[in-house]
C-alpha positions as CSV (number, residue, x, y, z in Angstrom):
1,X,-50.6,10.7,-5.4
2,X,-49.9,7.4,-7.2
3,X,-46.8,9.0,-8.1
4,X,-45.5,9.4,-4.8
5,X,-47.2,5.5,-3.5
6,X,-45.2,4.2,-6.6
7,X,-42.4,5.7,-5.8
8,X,-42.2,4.9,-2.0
9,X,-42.9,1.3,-2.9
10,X,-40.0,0.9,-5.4
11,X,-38.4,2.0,-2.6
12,X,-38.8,-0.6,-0.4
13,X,-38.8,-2.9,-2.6
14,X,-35.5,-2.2,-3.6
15,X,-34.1,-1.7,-0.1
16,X,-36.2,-5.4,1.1
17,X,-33.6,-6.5,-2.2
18,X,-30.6,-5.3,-1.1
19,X,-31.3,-6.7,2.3
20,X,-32.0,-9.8,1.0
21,X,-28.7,-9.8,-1.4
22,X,-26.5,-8.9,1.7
23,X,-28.1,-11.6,3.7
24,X,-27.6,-14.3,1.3
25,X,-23.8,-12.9,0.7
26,X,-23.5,-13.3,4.4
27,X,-24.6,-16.6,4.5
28,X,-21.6,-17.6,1.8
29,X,-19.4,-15.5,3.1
30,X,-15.9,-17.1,4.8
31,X,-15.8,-17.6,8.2
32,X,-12.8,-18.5,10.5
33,X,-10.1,-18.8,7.8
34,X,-7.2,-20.5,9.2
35,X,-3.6,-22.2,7.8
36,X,-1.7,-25.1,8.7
37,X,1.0,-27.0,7.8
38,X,1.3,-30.0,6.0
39,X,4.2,-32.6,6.2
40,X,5.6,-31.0,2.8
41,X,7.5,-27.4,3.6
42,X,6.0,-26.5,-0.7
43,X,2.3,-26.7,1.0
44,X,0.0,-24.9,2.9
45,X,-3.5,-26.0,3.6
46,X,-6.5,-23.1,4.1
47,X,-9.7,-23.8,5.6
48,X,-13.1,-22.1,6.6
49,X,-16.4,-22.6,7.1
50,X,-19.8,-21.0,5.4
51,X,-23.1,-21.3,6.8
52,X,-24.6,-22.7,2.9
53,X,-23.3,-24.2,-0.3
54,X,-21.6,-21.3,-2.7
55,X,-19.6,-23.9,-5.3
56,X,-16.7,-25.7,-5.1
57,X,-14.3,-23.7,-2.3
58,X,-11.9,-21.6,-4.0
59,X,-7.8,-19.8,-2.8
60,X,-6.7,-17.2,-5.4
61,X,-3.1,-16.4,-4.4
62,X,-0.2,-14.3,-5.8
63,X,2.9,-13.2,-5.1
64,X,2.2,-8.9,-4.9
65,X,-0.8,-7.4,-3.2
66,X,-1.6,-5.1,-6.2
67,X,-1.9,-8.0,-8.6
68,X,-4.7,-9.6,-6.3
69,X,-6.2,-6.5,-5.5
70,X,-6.8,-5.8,-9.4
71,X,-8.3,-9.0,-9.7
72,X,-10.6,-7.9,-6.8
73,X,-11.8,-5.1,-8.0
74,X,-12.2,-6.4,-12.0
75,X,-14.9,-8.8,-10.0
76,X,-13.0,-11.6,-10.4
77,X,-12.5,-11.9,-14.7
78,X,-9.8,-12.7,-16.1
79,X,-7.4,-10.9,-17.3
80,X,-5.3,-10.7,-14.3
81,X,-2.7,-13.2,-13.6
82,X,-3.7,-14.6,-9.9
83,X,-3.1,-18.5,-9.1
84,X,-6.3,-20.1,-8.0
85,X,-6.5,-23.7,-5.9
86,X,-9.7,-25.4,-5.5
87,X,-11.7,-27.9,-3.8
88,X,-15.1,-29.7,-3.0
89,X,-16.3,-28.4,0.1
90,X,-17.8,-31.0,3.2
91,X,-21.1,-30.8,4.5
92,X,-20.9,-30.8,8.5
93,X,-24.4,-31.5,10.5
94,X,-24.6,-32.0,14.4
95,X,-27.7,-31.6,16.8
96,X,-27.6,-27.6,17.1
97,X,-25.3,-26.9,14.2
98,X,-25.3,-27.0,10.3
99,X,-23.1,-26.0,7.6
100,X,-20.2,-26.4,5.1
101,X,-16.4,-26.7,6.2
102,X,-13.9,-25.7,2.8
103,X,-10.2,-27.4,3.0
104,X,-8.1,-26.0,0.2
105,X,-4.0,-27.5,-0.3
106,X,-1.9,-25.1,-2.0
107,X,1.3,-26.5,-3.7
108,X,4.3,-25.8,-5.5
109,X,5.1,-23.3,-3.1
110,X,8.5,-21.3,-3.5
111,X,10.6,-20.7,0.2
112,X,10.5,-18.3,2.0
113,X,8.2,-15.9,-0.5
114,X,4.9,-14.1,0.8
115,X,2.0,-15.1,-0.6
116,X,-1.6,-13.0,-0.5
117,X,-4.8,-14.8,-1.0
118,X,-8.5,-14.7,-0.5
119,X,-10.6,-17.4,-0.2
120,X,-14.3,-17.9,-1.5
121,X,-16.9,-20.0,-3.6
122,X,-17.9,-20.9,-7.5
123,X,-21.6,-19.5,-7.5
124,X,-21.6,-16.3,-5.8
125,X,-19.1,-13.3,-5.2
126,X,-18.5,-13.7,-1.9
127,X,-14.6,-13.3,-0.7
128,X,-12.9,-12.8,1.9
129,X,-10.4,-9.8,2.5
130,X,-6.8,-10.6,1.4
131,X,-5.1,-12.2,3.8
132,X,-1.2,-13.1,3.6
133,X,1.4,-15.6,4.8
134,X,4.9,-16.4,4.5
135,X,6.6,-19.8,3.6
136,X,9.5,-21.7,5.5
137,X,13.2,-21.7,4.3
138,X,13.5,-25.3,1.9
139,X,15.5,-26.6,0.1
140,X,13.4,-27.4,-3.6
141,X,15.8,-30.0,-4.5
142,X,14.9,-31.8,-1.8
143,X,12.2,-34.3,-1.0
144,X,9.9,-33.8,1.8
145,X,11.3,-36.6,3.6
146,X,14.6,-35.3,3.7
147,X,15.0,-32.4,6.2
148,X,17.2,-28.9,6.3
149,X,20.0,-29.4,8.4
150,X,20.4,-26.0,8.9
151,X,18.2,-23.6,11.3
152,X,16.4,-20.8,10.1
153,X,15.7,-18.1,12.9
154,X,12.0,-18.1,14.0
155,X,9.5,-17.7,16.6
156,X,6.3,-19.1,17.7
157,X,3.7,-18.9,20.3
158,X,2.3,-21.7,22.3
159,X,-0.3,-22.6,24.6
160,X,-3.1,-24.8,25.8
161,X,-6.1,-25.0,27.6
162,X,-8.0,-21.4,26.3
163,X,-11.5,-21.6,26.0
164,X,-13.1,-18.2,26.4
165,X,-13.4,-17.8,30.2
166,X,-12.1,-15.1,32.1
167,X,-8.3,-14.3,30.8
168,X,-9.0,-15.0,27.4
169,X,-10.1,-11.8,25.8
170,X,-6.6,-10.8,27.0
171,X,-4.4,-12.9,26.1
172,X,-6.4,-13.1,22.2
173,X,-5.0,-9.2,22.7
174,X,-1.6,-10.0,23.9
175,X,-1.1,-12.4,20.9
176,X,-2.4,-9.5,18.5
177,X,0.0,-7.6,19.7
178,X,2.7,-9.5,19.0
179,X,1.8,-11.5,15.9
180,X,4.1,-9.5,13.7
181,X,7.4,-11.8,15.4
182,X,5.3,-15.7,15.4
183,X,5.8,-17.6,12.7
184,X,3.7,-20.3,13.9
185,X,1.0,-21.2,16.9
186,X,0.7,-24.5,18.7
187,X,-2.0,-24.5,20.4
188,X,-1.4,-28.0,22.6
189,X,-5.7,-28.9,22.6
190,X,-8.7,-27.8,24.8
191,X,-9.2,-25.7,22.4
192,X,-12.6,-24.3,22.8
193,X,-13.9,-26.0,25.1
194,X,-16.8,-27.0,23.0
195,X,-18.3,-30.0,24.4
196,X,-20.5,-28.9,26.9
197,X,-23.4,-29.9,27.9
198,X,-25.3,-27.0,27.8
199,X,-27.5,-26.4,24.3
200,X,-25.7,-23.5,23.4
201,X,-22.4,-25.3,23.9
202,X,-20.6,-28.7,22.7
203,X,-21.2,-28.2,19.1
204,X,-19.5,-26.7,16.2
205,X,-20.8,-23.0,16.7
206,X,-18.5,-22.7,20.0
207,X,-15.3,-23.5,17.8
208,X,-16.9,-21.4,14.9
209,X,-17.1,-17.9,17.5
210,X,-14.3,-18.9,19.2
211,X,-12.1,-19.2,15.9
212,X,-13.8,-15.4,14.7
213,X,-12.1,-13.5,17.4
214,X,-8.3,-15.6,16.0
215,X,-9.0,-14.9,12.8
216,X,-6.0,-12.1,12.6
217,X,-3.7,-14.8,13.7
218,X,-5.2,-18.2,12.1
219,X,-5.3,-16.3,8.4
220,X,-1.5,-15.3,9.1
221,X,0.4,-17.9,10.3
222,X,-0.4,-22.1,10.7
223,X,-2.5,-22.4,13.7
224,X,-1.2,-26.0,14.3
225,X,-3.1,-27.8,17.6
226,X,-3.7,-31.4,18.7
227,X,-6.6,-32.6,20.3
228,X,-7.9,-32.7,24.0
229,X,-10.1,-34.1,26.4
230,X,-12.4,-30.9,25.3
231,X,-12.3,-31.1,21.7
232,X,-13.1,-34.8,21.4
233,X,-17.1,-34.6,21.2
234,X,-19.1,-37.1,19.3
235,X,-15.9,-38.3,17.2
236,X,-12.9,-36.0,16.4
237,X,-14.5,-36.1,12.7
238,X,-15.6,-32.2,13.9
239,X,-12.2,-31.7,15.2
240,X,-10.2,-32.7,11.9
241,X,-12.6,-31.2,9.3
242,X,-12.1,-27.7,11.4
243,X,-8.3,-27.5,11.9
244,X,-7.5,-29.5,8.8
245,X,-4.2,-31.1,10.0
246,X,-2.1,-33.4,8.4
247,X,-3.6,-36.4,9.7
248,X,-7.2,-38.1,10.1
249,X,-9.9,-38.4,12.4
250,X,-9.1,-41.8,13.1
251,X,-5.1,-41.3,13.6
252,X,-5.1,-37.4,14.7
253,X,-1.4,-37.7,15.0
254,X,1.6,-35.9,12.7
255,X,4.6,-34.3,11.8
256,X,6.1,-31.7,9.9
257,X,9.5,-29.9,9.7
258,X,9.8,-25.9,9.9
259,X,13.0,-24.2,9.0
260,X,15.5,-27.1,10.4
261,X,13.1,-28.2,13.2
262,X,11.3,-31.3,13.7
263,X,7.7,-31.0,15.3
264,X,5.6,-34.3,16.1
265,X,2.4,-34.1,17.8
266,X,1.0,-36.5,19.8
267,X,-2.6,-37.5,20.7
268,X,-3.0,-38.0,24.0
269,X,-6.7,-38.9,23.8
270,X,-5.5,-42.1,21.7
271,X,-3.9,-45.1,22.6
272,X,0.2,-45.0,23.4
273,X,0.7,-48.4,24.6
274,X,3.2,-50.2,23.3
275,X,2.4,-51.8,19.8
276,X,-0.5,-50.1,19.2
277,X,-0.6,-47.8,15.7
278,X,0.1,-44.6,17.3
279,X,3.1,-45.8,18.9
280,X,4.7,-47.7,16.3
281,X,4.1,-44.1,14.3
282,X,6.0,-42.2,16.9
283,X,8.9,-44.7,17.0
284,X,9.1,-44.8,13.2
285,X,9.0,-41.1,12.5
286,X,11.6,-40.0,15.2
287,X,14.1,-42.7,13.6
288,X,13.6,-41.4,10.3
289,X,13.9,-38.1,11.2
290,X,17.5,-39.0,12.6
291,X,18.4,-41.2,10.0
292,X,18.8,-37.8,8.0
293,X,19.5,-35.4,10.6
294,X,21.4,-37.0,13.6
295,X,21.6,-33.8,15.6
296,X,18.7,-31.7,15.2
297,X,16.2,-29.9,17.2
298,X,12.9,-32.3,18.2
299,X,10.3,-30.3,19.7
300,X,7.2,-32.6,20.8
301,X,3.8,-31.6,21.8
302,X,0.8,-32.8,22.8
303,X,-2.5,-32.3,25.3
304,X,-1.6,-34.2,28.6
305,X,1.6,-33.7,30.2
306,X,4.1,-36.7,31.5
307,X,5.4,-34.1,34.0
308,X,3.3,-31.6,36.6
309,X,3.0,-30.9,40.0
310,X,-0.3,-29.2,40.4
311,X,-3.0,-30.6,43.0
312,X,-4.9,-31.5,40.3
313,X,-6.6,-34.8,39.1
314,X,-3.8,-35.8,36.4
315,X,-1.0,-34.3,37.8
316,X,-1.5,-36.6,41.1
317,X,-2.2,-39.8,38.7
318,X,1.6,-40.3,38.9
319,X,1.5,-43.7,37.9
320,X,-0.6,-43.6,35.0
321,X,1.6,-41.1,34.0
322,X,4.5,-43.1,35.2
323,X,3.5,-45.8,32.5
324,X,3.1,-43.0,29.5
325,X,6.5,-42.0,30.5
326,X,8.2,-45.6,30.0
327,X,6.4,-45.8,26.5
328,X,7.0,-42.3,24.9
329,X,9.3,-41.1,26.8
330,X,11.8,-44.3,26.1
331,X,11.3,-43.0,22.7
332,X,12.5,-39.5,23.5
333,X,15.1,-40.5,25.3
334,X,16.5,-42.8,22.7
335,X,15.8,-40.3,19.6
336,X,17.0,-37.3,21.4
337,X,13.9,-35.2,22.0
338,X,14.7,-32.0,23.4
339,X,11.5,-30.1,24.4
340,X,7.9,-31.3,25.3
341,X,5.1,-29.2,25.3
342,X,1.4,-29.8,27.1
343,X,-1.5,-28.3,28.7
344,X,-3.9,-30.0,30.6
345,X,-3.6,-28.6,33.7
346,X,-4.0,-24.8,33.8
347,X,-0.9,-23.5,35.4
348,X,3.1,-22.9,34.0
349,X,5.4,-24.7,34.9
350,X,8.9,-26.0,33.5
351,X,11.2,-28.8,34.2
352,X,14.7,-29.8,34.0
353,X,16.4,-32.0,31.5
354,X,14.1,-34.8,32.9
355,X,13.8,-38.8,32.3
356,X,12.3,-41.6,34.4
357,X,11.7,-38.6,37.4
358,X,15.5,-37.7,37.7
359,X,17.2,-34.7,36.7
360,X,19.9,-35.5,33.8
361,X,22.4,-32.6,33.1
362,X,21.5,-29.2,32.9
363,X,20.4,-26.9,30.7
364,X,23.7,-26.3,29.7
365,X,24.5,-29.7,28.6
366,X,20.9,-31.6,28.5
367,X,20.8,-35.2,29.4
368,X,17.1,-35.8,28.8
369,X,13.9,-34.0,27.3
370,X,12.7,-30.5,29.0
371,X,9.1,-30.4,29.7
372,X,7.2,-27.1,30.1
373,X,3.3,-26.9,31.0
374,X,1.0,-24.1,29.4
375,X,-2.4,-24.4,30.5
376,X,-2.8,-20.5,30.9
377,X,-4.3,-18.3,28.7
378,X,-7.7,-18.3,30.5
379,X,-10.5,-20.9,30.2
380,X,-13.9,-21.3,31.7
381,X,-13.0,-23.5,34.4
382,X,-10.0,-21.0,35.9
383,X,-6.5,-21.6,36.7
384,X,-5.1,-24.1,39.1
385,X,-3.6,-22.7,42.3
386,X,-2.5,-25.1,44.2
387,X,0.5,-27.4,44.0
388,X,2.1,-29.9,45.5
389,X,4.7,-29.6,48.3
390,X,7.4,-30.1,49.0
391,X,8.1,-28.9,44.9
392,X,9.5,-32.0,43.1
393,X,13.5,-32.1,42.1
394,X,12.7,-31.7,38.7
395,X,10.3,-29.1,39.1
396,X,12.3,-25.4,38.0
397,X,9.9,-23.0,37.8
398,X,6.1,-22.9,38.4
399,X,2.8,-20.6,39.0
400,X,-0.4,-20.0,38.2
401,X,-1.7,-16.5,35.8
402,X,-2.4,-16.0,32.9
403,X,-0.3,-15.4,29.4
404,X,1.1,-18.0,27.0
405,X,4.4,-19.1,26.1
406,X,7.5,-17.9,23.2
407,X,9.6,-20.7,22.0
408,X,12.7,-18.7,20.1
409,X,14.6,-21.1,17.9
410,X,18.1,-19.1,17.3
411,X,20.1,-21.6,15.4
412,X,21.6,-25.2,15.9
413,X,22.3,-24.9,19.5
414,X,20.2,-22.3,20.8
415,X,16.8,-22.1,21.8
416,X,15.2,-19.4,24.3
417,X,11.5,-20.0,26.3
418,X,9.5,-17.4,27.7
419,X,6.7,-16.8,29.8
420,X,4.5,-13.7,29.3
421,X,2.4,-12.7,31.4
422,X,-1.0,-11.2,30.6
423,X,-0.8,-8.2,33.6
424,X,1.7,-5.5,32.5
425,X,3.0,-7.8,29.6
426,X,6.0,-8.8,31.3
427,X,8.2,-12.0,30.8
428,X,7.8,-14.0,33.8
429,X,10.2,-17.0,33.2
430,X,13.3,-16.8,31.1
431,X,15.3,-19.9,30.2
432,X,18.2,-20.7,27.1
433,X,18.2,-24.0,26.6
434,X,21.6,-25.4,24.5
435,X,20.9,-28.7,22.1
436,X,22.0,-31.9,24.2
437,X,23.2,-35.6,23.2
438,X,21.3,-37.6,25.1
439,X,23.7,-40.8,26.0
């Protein structure tokens, strides 16, 4: 009788253990891991979040699958020849939210090579999966300051504006499906729409579920975003210690170059008057950028377009926006800046080589910067419908669905921009756009 009791109570005892053991491990375990770029093409930066302390935050990487999965399954001894990056991981506290964000810099990176990784802590065995990316074409004799000159092939998505409302799940989908061609998301702020005033919303754990169903795409390529109007709650100190992008909380601006491109994003949520620090940042980067490469691709991005025709609030704020315009978009005009990308509004819609409100060239032959809208892939607060008539001259193409946006970069001269929509996955704007000289 005792036998049996003893028995049965060892039992559950042992299974209250176990439950225990995986609760803690769950605790520790990574969530949301995500890459981005840094302003060096030999880095790659990796961040996620745990709900407690496990250690200092920890990347073991190496070149061939089967070399990390050995060190895997040894439990993580020695003995196996994996390269591991580490760092001290930030404590992140807000009214209805606690826990620890883990940013981790990898370096010394060799081009164009694919690297798989898993990310964890010190104290307790608690990894991720393996996970994998792919570095840029560089050149290692290079410093980071100088750029390639010549284009490497590549593809990335982009939108804005996505939330988890009612065409999100499917465009999440739609992106799964095609991950395999993206080298790179920009996702051009309102992230996910986590400032809310509800209790359940505007605080870390929106971003945190939100960033679990990207997962399969932030732990393959750089998620690269900018801030909004909806990610700006409290301070953007939650915004920078989740994304970790090369820049600060105070100056959420930055740069980087990719394959022969340069990318610049822009905060729209700061100050871009003349003068002020943002500003004088933009001016300075563009002209060192074409100090060392005179003719190459610019591609620009940021929350809050400078050109949109919905009925909305912003888009009918045409002198505010008027004023941006002569600020930045002197400096795109001057340093050549072919494409600008935004959300803010949430509809599609793509200009004409555009400056000062009047069309210059063509796509052909561009005489000023192309400007394309992508506020689509479904947020909370819907699409919007309605636009203003009669359409604007530099207006092309324009609607309101849902999907998200393919920028192909082809080579020097060629880029191609797509629309794809979310219903039967078809592309629902096409346009080539050929590198202009902008007088």
């Amino acid at each position: 009788m005792f036998g049996l009791f003893g028995s049965s109570l060892m039992t559950i005892v042992f299974i209250y253990l176990v439950i225990n053991i995986v609760l803690s491990d769950e605790s520790i375990r990574p969530q949301t891991v995500k890459l981005a770029f840094t302003s060096n093409p030999s880095e790659m930066v990796i961040s996620w979040f745990t709900e407690k302390e496990n250690g200092d935050s920890l990347v073991h990487f190496s070149e061939t699958h089967s070399t990390l999965l050995s060190w895997t399954k040894l439990q993580h001894k020695s003995g196996v020849n994996v390269t591991t990056s580490s760092a001290q991981p930030q404590n992140f506290t807000s009214d209805t939210w606690y826990g620890l964000s883990h940013t981790v810099l990898l370096s010394n990176l060799s081009p164009l090579t694919t690297y798989f990784y898993v990310v964890g802590g010190t104290s307790q065995v608690a990894y991720s999966q393996i996970f994998k990316f792919t570095t840029q074409a560089f050149d290692i004799n290079t410093t980071a300051t100088e750029p390639m000159k010549k284009v490497t092939p590549f593809h990335i998505a982009v939108y804005g504006d996505m939330g988890n409302g009612d065409g999100y799940n499917e465009t999440v989908a739609h992106l799964k499906e095609n991950m395999d061609r993206y080298n790179m998301v920009l996702h051009v702020g309102d992230i996910s729409y986590c400032d809310y005033d509800k209790v359940e919303q505007g605080n870390q754990t929106v971003w945190n579920d939100f960033l679990k169903e990207l997962e399969p795409i932030t732990s393959k390529v750089p998620y690269m975003t900018t801030p909004g109007n909806h990610d700006v709650f409290y301070s953007l100190t939650a915004y920078q210690q989740t994304f970790g992008m090369p820049a600060t909380s105070d100056e959420p601006w930055y740069s980087f170059n990719y394959n022969g491109v340069h990318f610049i994003s822009i905060s729209s949520e700061s100050d871009l008057s003349p003068f002020t620090k943002q500003y004088q940042w933009i001016k300075a980067d563009l002209e060192q950028y074409r100090r060392y490469n005179p003719n190459g691709w610019i591609i620009a991005y940021s929350h809050r377009p400078y050109y949109c025709s919905t009925q909305w609030d912003w888009c009918r704020k045409q002198t505010l926006r008027a004023l941006i315009e002569a600020t930045v978009g002197s400096l795109f005009q001057k340093y050549n800046v072919d494409i600008f990308l935004a959300g803010h509004t949430h509809a599609y819609e793509r200009t004409y080589p555009v400056y000062q409100q009047l069309n210059i060239g063509n796509y052909d032959y561009p005489g000023g910067t192309v400007h394309m809208v992508i506020g689509t892939p479904g947020n909370q607060e819907g699409l919007d419908k309605d636009f203003i008539y009669p359409t604007p001259d530099w207006s092309a193409s324009r609607f309101s669905t849902y999907g998200y946006a393919q920028l192909q970069v082809q080579n020097e001269t060629h880029i191609l921009w797509q629309f794809l929509g979310n219903q039967d996955r078809k592309i629902l704007d096409q346009q080539w756009i050929v590198k202009g000289y902008f007088d």
